[in-house]
N, C-alpha and C positions, 0 to 999 in steps of 0.2 A: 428784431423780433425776439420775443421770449416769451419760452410756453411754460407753464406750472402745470406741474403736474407730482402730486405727492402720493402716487400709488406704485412707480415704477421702483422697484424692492430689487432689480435685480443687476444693478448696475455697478460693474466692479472695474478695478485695475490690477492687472497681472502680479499675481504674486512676487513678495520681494521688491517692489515699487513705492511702496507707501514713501512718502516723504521725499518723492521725487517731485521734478516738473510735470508728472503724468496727467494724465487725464484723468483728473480725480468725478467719484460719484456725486458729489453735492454739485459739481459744475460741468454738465457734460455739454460742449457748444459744435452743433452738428447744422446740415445746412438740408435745405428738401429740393428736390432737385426730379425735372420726368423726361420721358423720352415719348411724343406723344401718348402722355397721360400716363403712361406707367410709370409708377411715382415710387420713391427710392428716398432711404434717410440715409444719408453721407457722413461719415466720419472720417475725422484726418487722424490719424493714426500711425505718422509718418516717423515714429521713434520708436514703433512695436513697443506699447508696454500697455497697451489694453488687451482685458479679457473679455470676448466677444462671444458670450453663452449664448444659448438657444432659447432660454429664459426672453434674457434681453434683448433682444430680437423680437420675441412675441409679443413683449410690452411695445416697444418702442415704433413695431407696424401697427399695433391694435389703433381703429379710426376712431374709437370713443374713449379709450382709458390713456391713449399713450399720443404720438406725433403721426399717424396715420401713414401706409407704403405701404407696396407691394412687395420690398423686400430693404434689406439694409445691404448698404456697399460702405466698407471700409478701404481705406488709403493707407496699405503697408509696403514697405522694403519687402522686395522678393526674396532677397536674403535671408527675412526673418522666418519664413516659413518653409518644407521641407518641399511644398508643391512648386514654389515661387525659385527655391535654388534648382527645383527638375530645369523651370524655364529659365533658367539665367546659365544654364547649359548649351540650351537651344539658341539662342541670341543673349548676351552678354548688356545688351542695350535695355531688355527690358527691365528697367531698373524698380520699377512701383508694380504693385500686385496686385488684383481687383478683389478683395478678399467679398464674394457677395457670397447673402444667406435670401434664400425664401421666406418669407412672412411668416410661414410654420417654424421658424429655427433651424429647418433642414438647408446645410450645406448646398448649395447649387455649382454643377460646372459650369454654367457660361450662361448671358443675358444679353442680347442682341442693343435693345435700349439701352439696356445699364450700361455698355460699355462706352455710348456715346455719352452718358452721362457723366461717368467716369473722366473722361477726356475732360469735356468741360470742368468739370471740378478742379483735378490736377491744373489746369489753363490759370482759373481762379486762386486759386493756392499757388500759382508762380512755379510749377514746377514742372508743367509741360508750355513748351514752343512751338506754335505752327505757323511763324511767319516764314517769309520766302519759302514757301512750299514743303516747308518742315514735317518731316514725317512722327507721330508718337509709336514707340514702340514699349508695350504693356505684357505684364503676365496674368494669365487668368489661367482656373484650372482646366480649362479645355486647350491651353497650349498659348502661343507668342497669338496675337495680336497688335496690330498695325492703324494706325488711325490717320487719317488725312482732314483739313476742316477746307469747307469749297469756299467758291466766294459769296455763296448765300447765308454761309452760316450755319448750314448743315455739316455734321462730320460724317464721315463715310469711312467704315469699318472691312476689313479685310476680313472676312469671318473662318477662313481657313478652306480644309478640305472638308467637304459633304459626303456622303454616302445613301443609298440606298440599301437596309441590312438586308432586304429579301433577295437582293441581287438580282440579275437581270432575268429570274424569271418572274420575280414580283413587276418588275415594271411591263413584263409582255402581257406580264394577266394583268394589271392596272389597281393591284392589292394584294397585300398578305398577309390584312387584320382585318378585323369586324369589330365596329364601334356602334354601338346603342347610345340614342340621345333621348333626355324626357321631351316631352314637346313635339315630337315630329309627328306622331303614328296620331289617328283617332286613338278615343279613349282611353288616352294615358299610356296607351302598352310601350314596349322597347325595343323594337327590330332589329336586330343586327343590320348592317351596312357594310358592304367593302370598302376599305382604306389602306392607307400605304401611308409603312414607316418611313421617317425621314431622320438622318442621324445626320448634327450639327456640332458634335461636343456635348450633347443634351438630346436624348431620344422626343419625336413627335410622332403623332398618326394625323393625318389628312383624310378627311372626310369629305367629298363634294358633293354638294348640296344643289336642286335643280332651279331653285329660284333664290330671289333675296327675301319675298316672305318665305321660306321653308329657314334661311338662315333667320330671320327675326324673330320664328316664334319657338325657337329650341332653346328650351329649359337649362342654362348651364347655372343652376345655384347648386345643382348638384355634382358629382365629376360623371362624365359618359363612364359606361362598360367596353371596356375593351379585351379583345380575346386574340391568340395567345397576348395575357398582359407582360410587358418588358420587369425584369428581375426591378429595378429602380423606378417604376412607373413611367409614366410619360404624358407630355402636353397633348394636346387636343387639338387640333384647328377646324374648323370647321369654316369650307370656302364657297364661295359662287361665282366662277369663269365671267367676267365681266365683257370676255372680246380681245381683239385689238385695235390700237390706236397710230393714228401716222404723229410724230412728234415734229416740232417746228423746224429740227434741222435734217427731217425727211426718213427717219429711221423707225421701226415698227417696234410699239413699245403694246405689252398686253397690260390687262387691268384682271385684278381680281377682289374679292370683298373678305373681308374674313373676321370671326370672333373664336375668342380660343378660350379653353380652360388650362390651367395652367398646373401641372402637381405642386402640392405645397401650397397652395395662393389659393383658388379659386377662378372663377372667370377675371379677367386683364380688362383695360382699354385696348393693351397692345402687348402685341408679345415680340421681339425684334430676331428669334429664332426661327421662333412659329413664323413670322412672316416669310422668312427664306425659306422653311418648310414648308410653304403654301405654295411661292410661286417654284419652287423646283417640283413638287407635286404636280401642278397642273400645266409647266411645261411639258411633263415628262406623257402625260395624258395628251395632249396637241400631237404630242408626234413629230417628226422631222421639221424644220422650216420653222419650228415654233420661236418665236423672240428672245434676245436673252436679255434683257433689261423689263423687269414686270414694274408696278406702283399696285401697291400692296393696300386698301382701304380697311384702316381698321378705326373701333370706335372714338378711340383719341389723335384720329388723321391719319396721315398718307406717309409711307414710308417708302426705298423705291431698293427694289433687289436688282442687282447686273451678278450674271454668271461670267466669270472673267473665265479668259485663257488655257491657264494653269490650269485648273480644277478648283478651284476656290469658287466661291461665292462673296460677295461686296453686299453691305448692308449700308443705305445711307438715309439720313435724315435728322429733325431738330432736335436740340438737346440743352434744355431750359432748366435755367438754377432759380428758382424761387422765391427761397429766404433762407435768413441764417438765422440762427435762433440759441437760448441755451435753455437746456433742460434742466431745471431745480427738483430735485428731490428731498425727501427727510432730512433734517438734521444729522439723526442717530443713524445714519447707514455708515 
C-alpha cells in the first residue's frame, strides 16, 4: 500500500541524522493498525532517530489531508527516552517503549487498544515472541506493562494498578463528579449528572446511563462538562449496565455497553482504558458478589476486562494490522 499525500510539511528526523539510515521525510513507511476500531498509525522507530512533533502527528491522524487515526504509536528503545529509562529501572526486560501521542499532538500516558496493537506490531517487526506462553514485557508512560496473546488471537494486557481518586468515600456515595452531556436533556439543555472517577495511568469519569437509547442519543461531537474538571482533562465513558451472564464454563460474567469521548481525540469506536473504567465503575456500583470478568460493548466490538488478584486490572481483546504503506511527501522538505 502507498499513500500520496503532499501536504504533510511536517515531517522530520532528529537533528544531527541527516545522511544517516534514518527514517528520512521523502520516505516515511508506517503501518495502520486497530484495536476494535480504534485505529493508530505505527512507526518503527527502533534506532531512535526520529523527531516525532505534534505537528506530525496532527497531519498524519488527520482522516482527509493525512493517513487517518486516533492517535500515532511509535516503536522506540526505552533507553532512548528519559520516561522509558524510569521503566527499564522497574523491569530491565522492558526493552521497546510505546511512545503513543493523541490525534491532537498531545503526549498521552497509556492506551488500553494501542497497547495490543503495539504487541502485535513488535510480533510483526520480529521483535516480540509469544510462542510457548511467552510473556511481552513493554514500557509505556503509565509504567511496565505485560502482554500475553491467547489461543484465539486476542492479546490480553496486564494494565497495572487502578484506583479510585475520590476514595472510598466516592465509591459509598457512587460519585465525585458531575458530567453534562448534549443530547440527553429535552431541549438541548446540559444537566449535570453524577459520575465517578476512575484512574488507569490516564484519568476517566464514568457516567451511567438508564437505557441504551439515553446511550444512543448523546451528543459526543462535542466533549461533556465535567466539574471539579481533573488538572490534564480526562476521558468520558458514558455506560449502560447490560446484566449478568452464566459463561459456558459456568462462571458469572457481567455485560455492559459503552461510547466514550476521549481528551485529545474526540468520541473513539473504543477506548481500551475507558473500557476498564467502565466495568470497574459499574462493578463497584453492583456491590459485593459483583463479577470480576465483565465484556465491555463498545462501537468497534467487544473487549473483555477480568479484575485479577493482585489489584491489577487485565484488558483483553483483538489487535489487527491493516496495511503497510509509505508516505511521499515534497521533494523540497
Amino acid at each position: 500500500m502507498t499513500i500520496e499525500n503532499r501536504d504533510l510539511t511536517s515531517v522530520a528526523t532528529a537533528p544531527g541524522t541527516e545522511g544517516t539510515d534514518s527514517q528520512h521525510a521523502a520516505d516515511l513507511s508506517f503501518t495502520k493498525g486497530h484495536g476494535t476500531e480504534n485505529d493508530f498509525v505505527l512507526l518503527d522507530d527502533r534506532h531512535a532517530r526520529m523527531e516525532l512533533t505534534a505537528a506530525m502527528v496532527r497531519e498524519l491522524t488527520d482522516r482527509r489531508a493525512g493517513i487517518g487515526a486516533d492517535g500515532v504509536i511509535r516503536v522506540v528503545p526505552s533507553a532512548a527516552l528519559p520516561e522509558g529509562r524510569a521503566v527499564l529501572g522497574q523491569d530491565p526486560d522492558a526493552v521497546w517503549f510505546m511512545d503513543y501521542r493523541n490525534a491532537d499532538g498531545s503526549i498521552a500516558q497509556m492506551c488500553g487498544n494501542g497497547v495490543r496493537v503495539f504487541a502485535a506490531y513488535l510480533e510483526d517487526l520480529g521483535l516480540a515472541y509469544f510462542g510457548d506462553g511467552h510473556e511481552l514485557v513493554l514500557g509505556t508512560r503509565a509504567g511496565v506493562r505485560r502482554v500475553r496473546k491467547e489461543a484465539n488471537g486476542w492479546f490480553a494486557v496486564d494494565m497495572g494498578v487502578w484506583s479510585f481518586p475520590g476514595g472510598e468515600e466516592a465509591v459509598h456515595d457512587g460519585f465525585d463528579a458531575e458530567v453534562s452531556v448534549l443530547g440527553l436533556e429535552p431541549g438541548g439543555a446540559q444537566v449535570p449528572r453524577p459520575a465517578l472517577s476512575v484512574d488507569l495511568g490516564n484519568p476517566h469519569t464514568v457516567l451511567a446511563l438508564a437505557s441504551v437509547a439515553d446511550l444512543d442519543r448523546a451528543d459526543l461531537t462535542r466533549a461533556p462538562v465535567v466539574v471539579p474538571t481533573p488538572p490534564q482533562g480526562t476521558n468520558v465513558e458514558l455506560v449502560v449496565p447490560l446484566g449478568e451472564e452464566t459463561s459456558v464454563d459456568g462462571s458469572v460474567v457481567g455485560r455492559v455497553r459503552m461510547r466514550v469521548h476521549e481528551r485529545g481525540v474526540g468520541e473513539t469506536r473504543s477506548c481500551g482504558t475507558g473500557a476498564c473504567a467502565a466495568a470497574l465503575a459499574v462493578r463497584a456500583w453492583a456491590g459485593d458478589g459483583a463479577p470480576d470478568v465483565w465484556l465491555v460493548e463498545v462501537p468497534g466490538g467487544t473487549v473483555r476486562v477480568t479484575m485479577l488478584p493482585d489489584g491489577h486490572v487485565e484488558l483483553a481483546g483483538p489487535a489487527v494490522l491493516v496495511a503497510d504503506g509509505r508516505l511521499r511527501t515534497t521533494p523540497n522538505l
